[in-house]
PAVOPA-143821 format. One record per residue: residue in one letter; x, y, z of N, C-alpha, C in turn. Coordinates in steps of 0.001 Angstrom, whole numbers, padded with zeros to 6 digits, always signed. Layout:
REM PAVOPA-143821
AXYZXYZXYZ...
This chain:
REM PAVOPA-143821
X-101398+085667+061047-100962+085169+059769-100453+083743+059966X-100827+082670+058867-100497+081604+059381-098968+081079+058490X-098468+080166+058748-096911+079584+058343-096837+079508+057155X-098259+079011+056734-098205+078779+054973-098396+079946+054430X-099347+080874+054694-099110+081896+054041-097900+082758+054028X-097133+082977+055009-095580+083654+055428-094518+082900+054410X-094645+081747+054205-094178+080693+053435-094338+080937+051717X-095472+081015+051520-095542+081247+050289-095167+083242+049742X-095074+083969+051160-095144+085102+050487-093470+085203+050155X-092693+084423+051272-091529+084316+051023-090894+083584+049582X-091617+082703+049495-091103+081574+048329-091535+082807+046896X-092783+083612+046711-092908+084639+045892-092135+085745+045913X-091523+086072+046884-090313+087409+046545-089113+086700+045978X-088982+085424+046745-087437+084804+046465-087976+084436+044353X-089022+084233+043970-088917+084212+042549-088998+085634+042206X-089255+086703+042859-089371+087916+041823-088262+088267+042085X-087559+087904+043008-085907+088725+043258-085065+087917+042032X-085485+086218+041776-084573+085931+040984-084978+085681+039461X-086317+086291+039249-086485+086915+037882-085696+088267+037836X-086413+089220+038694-085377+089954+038292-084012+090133+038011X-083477+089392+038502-081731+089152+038350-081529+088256+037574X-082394+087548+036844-082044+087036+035498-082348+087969+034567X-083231+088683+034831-083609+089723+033916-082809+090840+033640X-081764+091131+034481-080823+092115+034886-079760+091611+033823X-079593+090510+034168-077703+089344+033507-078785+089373+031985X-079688+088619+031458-080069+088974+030483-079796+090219+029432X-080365+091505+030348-079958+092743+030047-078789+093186+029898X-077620+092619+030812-076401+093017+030490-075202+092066+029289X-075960+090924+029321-075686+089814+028010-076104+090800+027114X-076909+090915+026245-077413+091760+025197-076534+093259+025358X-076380+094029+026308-075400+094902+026371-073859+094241+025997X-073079+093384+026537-072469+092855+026030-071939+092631+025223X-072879+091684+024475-072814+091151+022975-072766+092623+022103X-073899+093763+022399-073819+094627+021587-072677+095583+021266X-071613+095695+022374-070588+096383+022606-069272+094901+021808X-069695+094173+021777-068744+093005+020970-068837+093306+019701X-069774+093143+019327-070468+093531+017856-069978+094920+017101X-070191+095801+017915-069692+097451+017739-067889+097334+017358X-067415+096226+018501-066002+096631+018778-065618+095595+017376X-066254+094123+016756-065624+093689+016044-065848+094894+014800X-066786+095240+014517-066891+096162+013275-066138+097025+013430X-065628+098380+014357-064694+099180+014693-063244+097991+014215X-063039+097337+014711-061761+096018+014220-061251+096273+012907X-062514+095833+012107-062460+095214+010605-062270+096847+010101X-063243+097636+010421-062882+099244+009885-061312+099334+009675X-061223+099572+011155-059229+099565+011363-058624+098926+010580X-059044+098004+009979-058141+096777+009650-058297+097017+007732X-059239+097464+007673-059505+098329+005852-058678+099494+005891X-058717+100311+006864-057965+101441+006914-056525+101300+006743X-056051+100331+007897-054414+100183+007356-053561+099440+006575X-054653+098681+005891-054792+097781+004317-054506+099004+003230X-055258+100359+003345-055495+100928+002606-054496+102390+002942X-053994+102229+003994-052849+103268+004381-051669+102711+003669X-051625+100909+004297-050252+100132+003701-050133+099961+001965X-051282+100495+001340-051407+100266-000118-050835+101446-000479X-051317+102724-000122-051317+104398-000620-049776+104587+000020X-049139+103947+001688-047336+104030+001283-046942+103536+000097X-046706+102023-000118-046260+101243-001021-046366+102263-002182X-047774+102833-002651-047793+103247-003794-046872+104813-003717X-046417+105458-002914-045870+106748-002458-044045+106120-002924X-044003+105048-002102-042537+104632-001843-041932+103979-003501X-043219+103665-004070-042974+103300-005996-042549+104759-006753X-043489+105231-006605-043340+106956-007072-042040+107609-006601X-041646+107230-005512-040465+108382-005099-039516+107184-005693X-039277+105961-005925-038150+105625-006282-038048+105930-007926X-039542+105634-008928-039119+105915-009907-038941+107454-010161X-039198+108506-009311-038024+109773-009371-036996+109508-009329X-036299+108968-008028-035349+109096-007843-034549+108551-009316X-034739+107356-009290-034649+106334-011004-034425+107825-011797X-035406+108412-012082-035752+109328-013430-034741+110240-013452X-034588+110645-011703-033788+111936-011574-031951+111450-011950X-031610+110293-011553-030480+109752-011623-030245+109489-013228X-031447+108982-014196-031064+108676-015361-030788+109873-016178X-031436+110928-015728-031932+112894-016097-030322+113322-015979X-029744+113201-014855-028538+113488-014286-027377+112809-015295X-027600+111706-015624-026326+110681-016138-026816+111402-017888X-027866+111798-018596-027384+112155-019748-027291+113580-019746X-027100+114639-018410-026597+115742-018351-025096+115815-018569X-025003+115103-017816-023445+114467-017710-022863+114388-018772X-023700+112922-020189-023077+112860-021105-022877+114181-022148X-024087+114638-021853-024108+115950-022696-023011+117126-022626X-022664+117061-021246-021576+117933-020706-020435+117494-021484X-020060+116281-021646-018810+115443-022173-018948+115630-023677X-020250+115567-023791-020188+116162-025967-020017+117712-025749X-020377+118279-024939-019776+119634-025243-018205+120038-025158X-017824+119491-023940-016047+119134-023979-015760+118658-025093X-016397+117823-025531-015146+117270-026582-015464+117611-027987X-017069+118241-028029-017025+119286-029300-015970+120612-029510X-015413+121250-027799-014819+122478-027846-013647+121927-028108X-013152+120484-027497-011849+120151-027822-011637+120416-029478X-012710+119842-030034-012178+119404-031740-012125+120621-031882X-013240+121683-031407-013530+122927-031976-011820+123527-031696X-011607+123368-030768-010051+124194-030746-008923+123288-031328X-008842+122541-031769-007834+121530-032117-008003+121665-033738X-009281+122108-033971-009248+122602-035513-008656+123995-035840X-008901+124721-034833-008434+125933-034992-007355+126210-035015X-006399+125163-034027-005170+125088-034236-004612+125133-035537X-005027+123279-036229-004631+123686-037175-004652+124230-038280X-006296+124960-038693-006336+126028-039607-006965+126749-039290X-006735+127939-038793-007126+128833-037961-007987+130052-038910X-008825+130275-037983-010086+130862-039141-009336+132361-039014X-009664+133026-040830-008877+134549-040343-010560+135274-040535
């Protein structure tokens, strides 16, 4: 076998070894990128989700205060009502006092 041919068979593996290994980094670029791509969309998902978690609290934490509101205003004319009944029984007995039903 002569020098040039040993020469060139060498200079032909050293390009198929480094096609292939561009071909490899190629392959794993495109893997890459595709797992980037996946992970920004998974992101933005997440990111609708707790837009839309932080909307449905807010809207939970409105609702329980205007109970609470409702239940406190519910409470304060129980109250007053309690105080017209006192002071209906007051008159009611303060009349009776003074003309007392026979």
């Amino acid at each position: 076998m002569s020098t040039a041919l040993i020469v060139i068979i060498v200079v032909v593996v050293v390009i198929v070894i480094a096609l292939a290994v561009a071909a490899r980094n190629r392959a794993a670029g495109r893997k890459r990128e595709e797992r980037r791509h996946i992970a920004h969309e998974h992101r933005e998902e997440a990111q609708a989700s707790k837009l839309k978690a932080d909307k449905h609290a807010a809207a939970a934490d409105e609702q329980a205060a205007r109970a609470r509101r409702e239940a406190a205003e519910a409470e304060e004319r129980s109250r007053k009502a309690e105080q017209e009944r006192e002071r209906a029984a007051a008159h009611d007995e303060h009349a009776e006092k003074l003309d007392p039903r026979s």
